[in-house]
C-alpha positions as CSV (number, residue, x, y, z in Angstrom):
1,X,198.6,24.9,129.0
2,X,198.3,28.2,126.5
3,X,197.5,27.4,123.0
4,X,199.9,27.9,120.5
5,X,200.0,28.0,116.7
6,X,202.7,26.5,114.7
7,X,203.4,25.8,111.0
8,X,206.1,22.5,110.2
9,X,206.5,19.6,107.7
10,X,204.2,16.4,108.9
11,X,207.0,13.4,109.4
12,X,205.9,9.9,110.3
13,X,202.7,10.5,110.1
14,X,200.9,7.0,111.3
15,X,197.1,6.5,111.3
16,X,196.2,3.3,113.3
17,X,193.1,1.7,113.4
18,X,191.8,3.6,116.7
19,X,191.1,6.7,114.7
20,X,194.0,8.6,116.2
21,X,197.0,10.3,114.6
22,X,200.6,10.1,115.6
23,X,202.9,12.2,113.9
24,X,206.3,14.3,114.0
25,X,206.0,18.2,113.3
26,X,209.3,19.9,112.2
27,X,211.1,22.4,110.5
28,X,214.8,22.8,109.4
29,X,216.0,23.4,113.2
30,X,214.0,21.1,115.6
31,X,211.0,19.0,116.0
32,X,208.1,17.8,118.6
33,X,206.4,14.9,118.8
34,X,202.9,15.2,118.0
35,X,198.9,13.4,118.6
36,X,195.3,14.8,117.5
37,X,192.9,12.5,118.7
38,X,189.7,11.1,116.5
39,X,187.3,14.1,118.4
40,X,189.5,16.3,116.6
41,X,190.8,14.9,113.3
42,X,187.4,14.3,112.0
43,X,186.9,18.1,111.2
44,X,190.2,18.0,108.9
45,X,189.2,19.0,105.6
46,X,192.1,16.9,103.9
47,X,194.2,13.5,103.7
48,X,197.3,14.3,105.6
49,X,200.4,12.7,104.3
50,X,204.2,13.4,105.6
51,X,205.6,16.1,103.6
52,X,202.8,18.1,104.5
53,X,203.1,21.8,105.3
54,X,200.9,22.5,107.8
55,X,199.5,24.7,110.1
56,X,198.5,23.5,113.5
57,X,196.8,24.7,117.0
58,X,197.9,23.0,119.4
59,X,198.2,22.7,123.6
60,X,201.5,21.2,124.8
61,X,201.4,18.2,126.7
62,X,202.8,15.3,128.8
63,X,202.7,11.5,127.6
64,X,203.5,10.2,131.4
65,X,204.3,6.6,130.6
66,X,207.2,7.7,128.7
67,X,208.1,11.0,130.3
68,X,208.4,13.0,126.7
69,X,206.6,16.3,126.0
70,X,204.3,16.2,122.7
71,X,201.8,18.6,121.5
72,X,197.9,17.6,120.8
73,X,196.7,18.7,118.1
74,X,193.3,20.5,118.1
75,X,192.8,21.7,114.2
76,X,195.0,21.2,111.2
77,X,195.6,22.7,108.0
78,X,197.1,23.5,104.6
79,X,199.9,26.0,105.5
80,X,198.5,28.4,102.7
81,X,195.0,28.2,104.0
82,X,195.8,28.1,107.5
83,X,197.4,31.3,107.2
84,X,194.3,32.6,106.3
85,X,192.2,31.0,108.4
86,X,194.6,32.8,111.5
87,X,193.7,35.9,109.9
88,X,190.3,35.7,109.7
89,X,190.2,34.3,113.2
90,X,192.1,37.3,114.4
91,X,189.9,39.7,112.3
92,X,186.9,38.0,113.6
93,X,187.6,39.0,117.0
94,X,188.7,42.2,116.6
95,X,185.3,43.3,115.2
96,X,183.3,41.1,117.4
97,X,185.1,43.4,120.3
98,X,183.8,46.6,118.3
99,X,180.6,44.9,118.3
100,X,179.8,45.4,114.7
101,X,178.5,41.5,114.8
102,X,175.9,43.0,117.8
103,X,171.9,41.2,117.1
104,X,170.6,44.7,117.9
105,X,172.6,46.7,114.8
106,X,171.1,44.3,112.7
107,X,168.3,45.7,110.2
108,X,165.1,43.7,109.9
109,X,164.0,42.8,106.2
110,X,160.8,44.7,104.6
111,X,158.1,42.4,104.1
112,X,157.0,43.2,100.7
113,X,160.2,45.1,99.0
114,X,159.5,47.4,96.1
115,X,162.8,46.0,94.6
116,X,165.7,43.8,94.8
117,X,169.1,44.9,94.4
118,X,172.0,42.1,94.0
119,X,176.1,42.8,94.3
120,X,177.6,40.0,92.2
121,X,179.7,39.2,89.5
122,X,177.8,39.7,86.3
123,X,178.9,36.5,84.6
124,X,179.1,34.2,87.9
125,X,176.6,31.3,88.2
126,X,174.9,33.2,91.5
127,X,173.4,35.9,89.6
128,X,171.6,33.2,87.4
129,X,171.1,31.3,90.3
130,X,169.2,34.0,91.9
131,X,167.3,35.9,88.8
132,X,166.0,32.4,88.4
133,X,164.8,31.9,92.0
134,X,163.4,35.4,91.7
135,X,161.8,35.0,88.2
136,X,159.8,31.7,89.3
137,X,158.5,33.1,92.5
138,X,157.9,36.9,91.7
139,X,158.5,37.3,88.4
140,X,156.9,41.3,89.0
141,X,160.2,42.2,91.5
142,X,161.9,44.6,89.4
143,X,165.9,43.7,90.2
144,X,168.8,46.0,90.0
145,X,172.1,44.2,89.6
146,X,175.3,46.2,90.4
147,X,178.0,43.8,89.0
148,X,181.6,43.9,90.7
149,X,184.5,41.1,90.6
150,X,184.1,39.0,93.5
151,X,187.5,37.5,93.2
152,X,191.2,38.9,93.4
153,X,193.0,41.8,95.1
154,X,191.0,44.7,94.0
155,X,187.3,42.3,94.9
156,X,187.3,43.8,98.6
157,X,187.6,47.5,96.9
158,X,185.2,47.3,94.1
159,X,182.6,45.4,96.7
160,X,183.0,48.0,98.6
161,X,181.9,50.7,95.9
162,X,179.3,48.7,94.6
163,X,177.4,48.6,98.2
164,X,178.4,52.6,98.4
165,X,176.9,53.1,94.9
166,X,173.3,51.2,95.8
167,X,173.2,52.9,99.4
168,X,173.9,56.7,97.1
169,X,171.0,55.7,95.0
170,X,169.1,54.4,97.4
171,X,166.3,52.4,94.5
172,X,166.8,49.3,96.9
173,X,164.9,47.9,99.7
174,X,166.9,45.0,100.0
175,X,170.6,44.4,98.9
176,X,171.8,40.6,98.7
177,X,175.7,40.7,98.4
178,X,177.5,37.6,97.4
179,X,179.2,34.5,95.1
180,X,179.2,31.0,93.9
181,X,181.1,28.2,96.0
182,X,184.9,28.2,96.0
183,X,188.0,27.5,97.6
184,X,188.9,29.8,100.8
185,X,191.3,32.1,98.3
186,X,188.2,32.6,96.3
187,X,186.2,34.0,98.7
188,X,188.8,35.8,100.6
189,X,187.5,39.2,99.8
190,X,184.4,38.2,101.6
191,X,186.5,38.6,104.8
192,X,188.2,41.7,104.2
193,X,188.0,44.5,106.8
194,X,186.9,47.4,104.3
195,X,183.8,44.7,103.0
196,X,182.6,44.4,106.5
197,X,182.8,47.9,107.7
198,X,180.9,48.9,104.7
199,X,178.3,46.5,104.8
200,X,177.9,47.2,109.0
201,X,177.8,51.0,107.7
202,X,175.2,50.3,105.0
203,X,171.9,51.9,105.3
204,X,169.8,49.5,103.1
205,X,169.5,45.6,104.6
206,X,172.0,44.0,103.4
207,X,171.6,39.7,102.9
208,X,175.1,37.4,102.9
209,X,174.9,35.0,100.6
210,X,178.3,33.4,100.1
211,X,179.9,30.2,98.7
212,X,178.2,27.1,99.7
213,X,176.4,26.5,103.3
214,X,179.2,25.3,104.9
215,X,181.3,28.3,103.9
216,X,181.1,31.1,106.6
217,X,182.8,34.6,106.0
218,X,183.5,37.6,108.0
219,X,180.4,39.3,105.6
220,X,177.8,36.6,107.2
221,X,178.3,37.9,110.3
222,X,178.1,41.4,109.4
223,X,175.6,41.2,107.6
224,X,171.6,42.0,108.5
225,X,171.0,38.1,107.6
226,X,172.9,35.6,106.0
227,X,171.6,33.1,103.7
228,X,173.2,29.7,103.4
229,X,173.2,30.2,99.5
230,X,172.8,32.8,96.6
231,X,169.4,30.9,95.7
232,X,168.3,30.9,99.5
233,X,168.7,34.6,99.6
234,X,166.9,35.1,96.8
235,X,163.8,33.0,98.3
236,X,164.3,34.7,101.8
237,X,163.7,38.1,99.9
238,X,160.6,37.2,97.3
239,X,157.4,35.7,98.3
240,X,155.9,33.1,96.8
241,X,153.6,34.7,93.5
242,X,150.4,32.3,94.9
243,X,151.0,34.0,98.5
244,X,150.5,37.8,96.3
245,X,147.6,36.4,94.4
246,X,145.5,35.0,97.3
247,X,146.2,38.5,99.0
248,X,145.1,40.0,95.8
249,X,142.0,38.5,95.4
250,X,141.3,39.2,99.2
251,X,141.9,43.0,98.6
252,X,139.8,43.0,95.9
253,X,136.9,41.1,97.8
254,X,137.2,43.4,100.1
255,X,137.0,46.4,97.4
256,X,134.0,45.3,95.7
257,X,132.2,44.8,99.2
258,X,133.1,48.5,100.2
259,X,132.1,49.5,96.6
260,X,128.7,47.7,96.6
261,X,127.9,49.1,100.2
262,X,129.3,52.7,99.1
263,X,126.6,52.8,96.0
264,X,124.1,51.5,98.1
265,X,124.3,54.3,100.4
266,X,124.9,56.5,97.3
267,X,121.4,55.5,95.7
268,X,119.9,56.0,99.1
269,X,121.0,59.3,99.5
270,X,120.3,60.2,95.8
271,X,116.8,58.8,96.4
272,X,116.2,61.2,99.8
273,X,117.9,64.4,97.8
274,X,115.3,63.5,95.1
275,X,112.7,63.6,97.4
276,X,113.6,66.5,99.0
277,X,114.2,68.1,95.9
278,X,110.8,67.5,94.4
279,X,109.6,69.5,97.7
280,X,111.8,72.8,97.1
281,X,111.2,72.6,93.5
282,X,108.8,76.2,92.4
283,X,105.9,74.2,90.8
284,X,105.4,71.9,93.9
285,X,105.0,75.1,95.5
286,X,103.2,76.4,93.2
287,X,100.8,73.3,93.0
288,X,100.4,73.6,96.6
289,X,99.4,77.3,96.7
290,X,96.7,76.4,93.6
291,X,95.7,73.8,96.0
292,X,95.3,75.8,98.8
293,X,93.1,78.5,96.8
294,X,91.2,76.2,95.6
295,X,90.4,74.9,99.2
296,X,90.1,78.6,99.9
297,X,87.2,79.0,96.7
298,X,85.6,76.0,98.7
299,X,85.0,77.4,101.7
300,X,84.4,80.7,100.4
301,X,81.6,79.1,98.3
302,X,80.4,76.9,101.2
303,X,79.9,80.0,103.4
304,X,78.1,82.2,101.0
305,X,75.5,78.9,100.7
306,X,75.3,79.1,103.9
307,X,74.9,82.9,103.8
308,X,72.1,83.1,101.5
309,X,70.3,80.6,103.0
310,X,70.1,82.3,106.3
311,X,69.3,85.5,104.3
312,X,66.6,83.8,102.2
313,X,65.2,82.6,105.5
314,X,65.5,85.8,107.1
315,X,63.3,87.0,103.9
316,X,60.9,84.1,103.8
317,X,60.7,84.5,107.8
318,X,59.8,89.1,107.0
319,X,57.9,88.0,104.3
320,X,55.3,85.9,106.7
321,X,55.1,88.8,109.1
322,X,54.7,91.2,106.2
323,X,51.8,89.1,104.7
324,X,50.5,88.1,108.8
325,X,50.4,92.2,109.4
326,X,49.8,93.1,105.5
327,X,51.8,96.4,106.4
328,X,52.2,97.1,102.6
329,X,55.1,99.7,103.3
330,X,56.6,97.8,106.1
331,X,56.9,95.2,103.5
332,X,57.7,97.8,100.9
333,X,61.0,98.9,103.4
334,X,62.1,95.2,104.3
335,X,62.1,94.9,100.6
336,X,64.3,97.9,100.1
337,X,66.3,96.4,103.0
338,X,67.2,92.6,101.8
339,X,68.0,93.7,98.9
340,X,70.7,96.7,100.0
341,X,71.9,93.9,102.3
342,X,72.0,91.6,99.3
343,X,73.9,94.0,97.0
344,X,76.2,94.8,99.7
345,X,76.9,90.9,100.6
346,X,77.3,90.8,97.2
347,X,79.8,93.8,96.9
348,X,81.5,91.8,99.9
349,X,82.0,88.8,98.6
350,X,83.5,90.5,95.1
351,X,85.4,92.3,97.0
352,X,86.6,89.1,99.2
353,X,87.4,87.4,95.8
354,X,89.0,90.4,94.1
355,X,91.2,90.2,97.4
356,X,92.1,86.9,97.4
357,X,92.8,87.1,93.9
358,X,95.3,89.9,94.1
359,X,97.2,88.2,96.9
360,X,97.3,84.8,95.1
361,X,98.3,86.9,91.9
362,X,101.1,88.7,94.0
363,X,102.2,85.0,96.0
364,X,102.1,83.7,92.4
365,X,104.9,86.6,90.7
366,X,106.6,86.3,93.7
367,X,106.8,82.4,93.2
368,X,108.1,83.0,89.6
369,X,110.2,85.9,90.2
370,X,112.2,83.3,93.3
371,X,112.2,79.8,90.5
372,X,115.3,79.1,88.7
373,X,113.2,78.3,85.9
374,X,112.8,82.4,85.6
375,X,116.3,82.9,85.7
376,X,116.9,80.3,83.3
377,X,114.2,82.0,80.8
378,X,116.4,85.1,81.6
379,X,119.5,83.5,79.2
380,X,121.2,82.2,83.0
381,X,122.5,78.8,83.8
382,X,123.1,76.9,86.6
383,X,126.4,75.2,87.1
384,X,126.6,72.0,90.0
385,X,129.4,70.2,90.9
386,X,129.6,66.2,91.0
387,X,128.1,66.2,94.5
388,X,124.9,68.3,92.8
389,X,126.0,71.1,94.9
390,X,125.6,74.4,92.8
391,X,128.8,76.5,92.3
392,X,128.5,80.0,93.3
393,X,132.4,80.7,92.5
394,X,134.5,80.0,89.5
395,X,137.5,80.0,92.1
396,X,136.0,76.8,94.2
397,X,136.3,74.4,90.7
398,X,139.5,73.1,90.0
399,X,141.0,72.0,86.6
400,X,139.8,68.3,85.8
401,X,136.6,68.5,87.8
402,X,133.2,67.2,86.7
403,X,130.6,70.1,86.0
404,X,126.8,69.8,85.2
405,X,125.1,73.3,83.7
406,X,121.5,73.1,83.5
407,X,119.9,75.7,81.0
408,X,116.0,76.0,80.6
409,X,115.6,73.5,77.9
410,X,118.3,70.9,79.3
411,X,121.6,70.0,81.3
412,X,125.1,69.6,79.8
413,X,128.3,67.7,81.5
414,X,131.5,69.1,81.3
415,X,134.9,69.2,82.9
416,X,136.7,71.9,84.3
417,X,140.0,72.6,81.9
């Protein structure tokens, strides 16, 4: 048999000690006997009595024994709630059909949002509710609160707005949209068409967090994530303040690691530029081209030893012949001749020197003429950037940079304005 719903006035109503119901359902023209069985009555939200209006689903059926048609009963209730309850059955379908309840529309909540924006009445007992949650955990979240009735004919409208006004501003991450427990009238708006097609259009994740866990409204399933309660949403969007202070202290561990390895390389490479800077500097050169002549003075000195001994041999060695073969004018010209070769060795070796000296003398200008320190004497300066690079353009400094300019007597820091 189809299922059918019907609204009537409960009459004999009779509740034995099985569990079941018996009862009569009519209205002003007929009526039909009537059973809902324990399985079923135990989801009834209220004490039936007769007088009752209700509203009932229902399959017809036969009772055999007796031959008479009755209906069992599958849900009852209130006339005025189950009127409501029809329609948001029939809404509830309808969008289910359009698919706006789909798992794969729905938007998955940022881990760590920036800020927390909540749709609410501004004097109902969820916004405390949920600033409190929020304040205990992360009291940091900055919160945005768009306040709206949540109750009455125009709630559906000005929900509506509100969720259009925080997806315009678009401030949120995360938008939790909902009330305190109440009756099914007082959270009516919560299943209105226009309140699910805006949420299902919204843009920014939107959490349900309506009535009371057992309440369930047309906005739950709409929604990105429903939360049983206003305080439950508010503890599915925050994370615990311990949580963001362990993850702190890890980042910073992690910082002061890279920071201590970063100077450690720094020193190193200061340490080699230091080196290497000691090496290119004018008076190391100059220190080793001294050192070099004086090497050079050494040898020069060493040969002319050894010169003048050979020579003085050379004389001792003419001057035993001369005396063996007492050739008085032989002696007379090897005379003449040691000492023209001594004047000329010594011509030579002035000459050497005179020599060595210009080219030391020209090495050493040209020395003083390449040194910084020259230019410096000259009324120059030298400006390096914070990397000890020297800047050859004023167009590769930018404004706020770190500047040293050395001068001949010193080196001043200053920033680029």
């Amino acid at each position: 048999m189809g299922i059918v719903w019907l609204v009537g006035e409960l009459s004999n109503f009779s509740a034995p000690v099985s569990g079941h119901w018996y009862f009569s359902l009519k209205d002003s023209r007929a009526q039909v006997k009537c059973a809902m069985f324990k399985g079923n009555n135990r989801h009834v939200g209220f004490k039936p009595m007769s007088g009752n209006q209700v509203l009932v689903k229902a399959r017809l059926s036969l009772y055999e024994p007796r031959g008479d048609y009755q209906l069992i009963i599958e849900s009852m209730q209130p006339e005025g709630d189950g009127r409501l309850q029809q329609e948001f059955e029939q809404l509830k379908m309808r969008l289910a059909g359009e698919g706006l309840f789909a798992q794969s529309l729905k938007q998955p909540l940022p881990e760590n949002p920036k800020r927390i924006g909540v749709i609410t009445s501004k004097t109902g007992a969820a916004l405390y509710d949920i600033l409190d949650v929020l304040k205990r955990r992360d009291p940091s979240l900055p919160i945005i609160v768009y306040p709206t009735v949540v109750q009455g004919e125009e709630a559906p409208f000005k929900i509506a707005q509100a969720i259009g006004r925080a997806n315009s501003r678009n401030e949120c991450d995360i938008l939790i949209v909902g009330r305190g427990g109440g009756s099914l009238e007082d959270l009516w708006c919560f299943n209105h068409e226009i309140v699910a097609r805006t949420i299902a259009a919204s843009q920014i994740p939107i959490v349900s967090a309506v009535g009371h866990e057992i309440d369930v409204t047309i906005a739950d399933f709409v929604a990105d994530v429903r939360a049983p309660t206003p305080s439950a949403a508010a503890e599915l969007v925050s994370r615990d303040n311990n949580h963001k202070q362990q993850t702190l202290h890890h980042h910073y561990q992690r910082l002061l690691n890279a920071s201590r390895y970063y100077f450690s390389q720094q020193k190193s490479r200061l340490t080699q530029l230091t080196h290497l800077l000691d090496k290119l500097h004018p008076r190391y050169q100059l220190n080793n081209q001294a050192q070099q002549l004086d090497d050079l003075s050494q040898r020069l000195q060493r040969s002319m030893s050894y010169y003048l001994r050979r020579q003085n041999s050379q004389v001792e060695y003419l001057t035993d012949k001369f005396n063996r073969y007492s050739l008085a004018k032989k002696i007379e010209r090897q005379k003449d001749q040691v000492q023209q070769k001594q004047r000329h060795l010594i011509n030579a070796i002035e000459k050497q020197l005179t020599t060595q000296r210009y080219h030391l003398a020209i090495k050493v200008e040209k020395l003083e003429t390449m040194s910084p320190l020259s230019t410096l004497k000259r009324g120059y300066s030298i400006v390096k950037d914070e990397n000890s690079r020297v800047v050859s353009q004023a167009a590769s400094l930018k404004s706020g940079q770190k500047i040293a300019i050395s001068f001949i007597d010193g080196e001043i820091h200053s920033i680029v304005s």
